[in-house]
N, C-alpha and C positions, 0 to 999 in steps of 0.2 A: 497353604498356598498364600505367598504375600500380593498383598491390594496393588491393585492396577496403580499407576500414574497418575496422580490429580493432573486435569488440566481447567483452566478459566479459561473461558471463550471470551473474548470482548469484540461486540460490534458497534460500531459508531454512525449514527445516524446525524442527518441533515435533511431534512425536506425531504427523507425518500420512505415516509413512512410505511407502504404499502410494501413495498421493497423488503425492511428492516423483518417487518412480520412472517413476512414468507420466511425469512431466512433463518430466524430463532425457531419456525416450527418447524424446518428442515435438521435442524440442529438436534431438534427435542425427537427427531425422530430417529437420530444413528446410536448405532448399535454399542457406542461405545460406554461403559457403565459408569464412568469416575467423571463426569461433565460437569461444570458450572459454568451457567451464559450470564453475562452481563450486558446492558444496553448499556450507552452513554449517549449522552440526545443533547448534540450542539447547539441548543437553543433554538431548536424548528420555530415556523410559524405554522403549519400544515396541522394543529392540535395533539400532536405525537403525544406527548403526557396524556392526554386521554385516554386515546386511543390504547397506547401501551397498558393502561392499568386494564382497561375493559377486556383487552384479547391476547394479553400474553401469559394469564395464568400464574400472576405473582410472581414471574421472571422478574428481577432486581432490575430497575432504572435509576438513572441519578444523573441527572441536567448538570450542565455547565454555566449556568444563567448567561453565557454569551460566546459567541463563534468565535473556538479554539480555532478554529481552521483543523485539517486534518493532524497535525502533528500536536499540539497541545490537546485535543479530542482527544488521542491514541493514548498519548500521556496520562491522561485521566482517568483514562480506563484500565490500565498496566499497574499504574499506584495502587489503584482500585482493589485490584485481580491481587496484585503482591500479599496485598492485606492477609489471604487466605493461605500463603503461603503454598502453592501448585507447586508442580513440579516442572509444569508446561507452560506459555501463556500461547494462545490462539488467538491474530487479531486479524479481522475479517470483514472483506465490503461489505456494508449491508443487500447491496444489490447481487450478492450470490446467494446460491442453495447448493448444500453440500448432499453426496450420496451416502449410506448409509453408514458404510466399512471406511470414509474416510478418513477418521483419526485410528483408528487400531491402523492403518497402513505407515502414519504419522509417527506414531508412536514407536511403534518396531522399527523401523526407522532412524530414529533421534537413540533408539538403546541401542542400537545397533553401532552406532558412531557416536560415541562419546566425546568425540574430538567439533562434533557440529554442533554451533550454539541456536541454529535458525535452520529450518527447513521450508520447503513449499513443495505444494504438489503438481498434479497437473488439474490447469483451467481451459476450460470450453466454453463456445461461443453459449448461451442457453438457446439462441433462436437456431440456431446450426450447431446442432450437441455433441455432433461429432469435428466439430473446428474447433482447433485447437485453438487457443491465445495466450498462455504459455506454458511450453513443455518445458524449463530450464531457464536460467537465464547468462548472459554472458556482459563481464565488463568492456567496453574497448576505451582504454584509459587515452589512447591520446584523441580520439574524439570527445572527452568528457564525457562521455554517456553508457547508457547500459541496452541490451537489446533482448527481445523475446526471442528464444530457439523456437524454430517450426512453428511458428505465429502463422495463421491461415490454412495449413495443411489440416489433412483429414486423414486422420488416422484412432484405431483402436489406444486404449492405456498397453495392452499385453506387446505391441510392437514397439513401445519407446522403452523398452529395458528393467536396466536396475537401479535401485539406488545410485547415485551418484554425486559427488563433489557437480558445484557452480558456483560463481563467481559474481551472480547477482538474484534476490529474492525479492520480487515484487511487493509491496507492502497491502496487493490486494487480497494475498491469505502470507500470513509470516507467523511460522509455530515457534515462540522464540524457550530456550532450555532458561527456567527462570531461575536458575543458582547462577547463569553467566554476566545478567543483566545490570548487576551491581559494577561489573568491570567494564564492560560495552557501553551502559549508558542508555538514555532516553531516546526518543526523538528529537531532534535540532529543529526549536521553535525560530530559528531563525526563516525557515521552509516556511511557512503554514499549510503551503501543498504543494505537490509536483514536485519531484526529483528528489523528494527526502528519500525515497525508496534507496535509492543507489549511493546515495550518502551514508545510510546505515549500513548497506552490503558493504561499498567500501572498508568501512569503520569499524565493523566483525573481522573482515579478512586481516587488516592493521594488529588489532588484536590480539592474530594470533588462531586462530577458529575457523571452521570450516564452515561452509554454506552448504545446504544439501538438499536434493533435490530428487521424487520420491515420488516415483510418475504414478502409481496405484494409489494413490491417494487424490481422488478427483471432487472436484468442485463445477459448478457450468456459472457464469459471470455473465449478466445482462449488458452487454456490448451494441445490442443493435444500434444505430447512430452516431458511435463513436468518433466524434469529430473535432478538429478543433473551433474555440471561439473565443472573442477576444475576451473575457474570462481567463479562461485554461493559457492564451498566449500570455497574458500579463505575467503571469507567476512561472511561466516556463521560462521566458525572454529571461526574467528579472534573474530568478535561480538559478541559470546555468552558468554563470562565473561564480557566482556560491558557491556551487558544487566544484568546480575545479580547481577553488582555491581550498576548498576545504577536504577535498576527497583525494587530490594527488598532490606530488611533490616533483622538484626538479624540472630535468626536461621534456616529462611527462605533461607537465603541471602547463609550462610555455607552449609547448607543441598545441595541448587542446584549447590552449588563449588563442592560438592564432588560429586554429580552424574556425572555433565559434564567430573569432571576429571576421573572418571572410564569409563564411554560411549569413551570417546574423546583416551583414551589410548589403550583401544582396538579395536577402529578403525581403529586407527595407527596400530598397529600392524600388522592387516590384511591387510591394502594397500598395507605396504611396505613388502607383500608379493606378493599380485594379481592385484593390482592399482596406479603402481609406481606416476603416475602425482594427483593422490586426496591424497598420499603422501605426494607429495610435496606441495601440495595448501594447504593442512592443519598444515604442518609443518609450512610453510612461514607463516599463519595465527596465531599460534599461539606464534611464535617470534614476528612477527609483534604488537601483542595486548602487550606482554611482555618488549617493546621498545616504548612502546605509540605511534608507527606507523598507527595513526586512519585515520579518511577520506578516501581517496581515496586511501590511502595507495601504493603497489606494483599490487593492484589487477589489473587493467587498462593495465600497461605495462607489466607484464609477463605472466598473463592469455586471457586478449582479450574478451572483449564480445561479446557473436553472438547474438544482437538482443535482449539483455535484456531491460527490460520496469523500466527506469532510466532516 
């Protein structure tokens, strides 16, 4: 009988250390027999090197001595993973818990279609475990953006099908086939966060590869509060012409310039009538992309994250 699939798990933590722990021992408990997790700890201040040594059972860590942001984090952790040469990489919010059988569904899966460099599965709300938050995902190129299928519905995994092609994979579970990764490429540290996801879906399909999407393979994703703040707008505002100058071409490329700049102008508007600080975060966002101020930009020091999964 030949050996199952090596796969490396990488989870990236930030200030969620509580989070990060639950998630490695949801990890350490599926059924899958060829596992290797790896932490990567964006330079917390919440103790996480402690804590990780004390309660994760000589699970591998390895600090960044400073905030990658999510896309350089990821990076980090993928070099990492390479090292061992998998056959799989798994890279994963820290604020989810997977079910048991979720990579053996992954797996069969990704053998099953050879032609898929990335798959995901399906994500549920954790506080509403039967809400969905994404069943699939879908690009809409001349909006620039990418959307969750049956985001909010409540449905069983057995009634969303079969394996199936999509056209965008979330970057909060992305099982990437790691013999593709040398053609595909990294994450775009230009992102630090937000929107890199759909840059990367993009940039598989580019390619040449399929995206796949692999509904019995479930995960539940701490969602409760799920909101915007000027945080999260800073790096949205700033990265959505990123993304569509980087993700599409032609009159694909013009069409989602011109809707972002009608969306994006009367947003403005309205803030800086009723929302003085998303205002600000999106005005600084959209200076900042105009000054080729990318990466990590001003978001970190003016805005402050609470606990974002980076």
């Amino acid at each position: 009988m030949s050996s199952p699939p090596r796969v490396a798990a990488v989870i990236l933590n930030y200030n969620l250390t509580d989070y990060t722990i639950a998630c490695v021992r949801s990890l350490q408990k599926a059924a899958y027999p060829a596992l290797d997790i790896l932490v990567v700890d964006n330079a917390s201040t919440d103790q996480a090197p402690r804590r990780f040594a004390a309660e994760l059972n000589g699970v591998p860590v390895r600090s960044t001595g400073v905030n990658l942001g999510y896309t350089g984090g990821v990076n980090t952790g993928v070099r990492w993973a390479m090292e061992s040469q998998p056959d799989y990489i798994l890279v994963l919010n820290p604020d989810t818990e997977v079910r048991s059988d979720f990579l053996d569904h992954l797996v069969r899966g990704m053998e099953a279609h050879p032609e898929a460099a990335v798959a995901c599965g399906t994500i549920y709300a954790s506080h509403e475990q039967d809400r969905v938050w994404y069943a699939g995902g879908r690009m809409i190129p001349w909006r620039g953006l990418a959307i969750h299928e049956r985001k909010g519905d409540t449905l069983p995994p057995a009634e969303l099908g079969q394996p199936r092609p999509v056209t965008f994979v979330t970057g909060c579970m992305a099982f990437y086939r790691a013999s593709t990764l040398p053609d595909i490429g990294l994450q775009d540290d230009r992102f630090f966060l937000y929107l890199d996801d759909i840059e990367m879906s993009a940039r598989i399909a580019r390619k040449g590869y399929k995206l796949l999407y692999v509904p019995k393979a479930v995960i539940h994703h701490h969602v409760k509060g799920e909101e915007d703040n000027p945080f999260k707008l800073y790096y949205s505002v700033r990265n959505r012409p990123l993304l569509i100058g980087a993700a599409f071409t032609g009159a694909t490329r013009a069409i989602a310039s011109l809707y972002f700049a009608a969306v994006i102008s009367a947003k403005m508007a309205v803030w800086a009538l009723v929302k003085r600080p998303f205002f600000r975060a999106g005005a600084m966002g959209l200076a900042d992309f105009a000054r080729g101020r990318l990466g990590a930009g001003r978001g970190l020091q003016v805005f402050h994250p609470r606990g974002e999964a980076q």
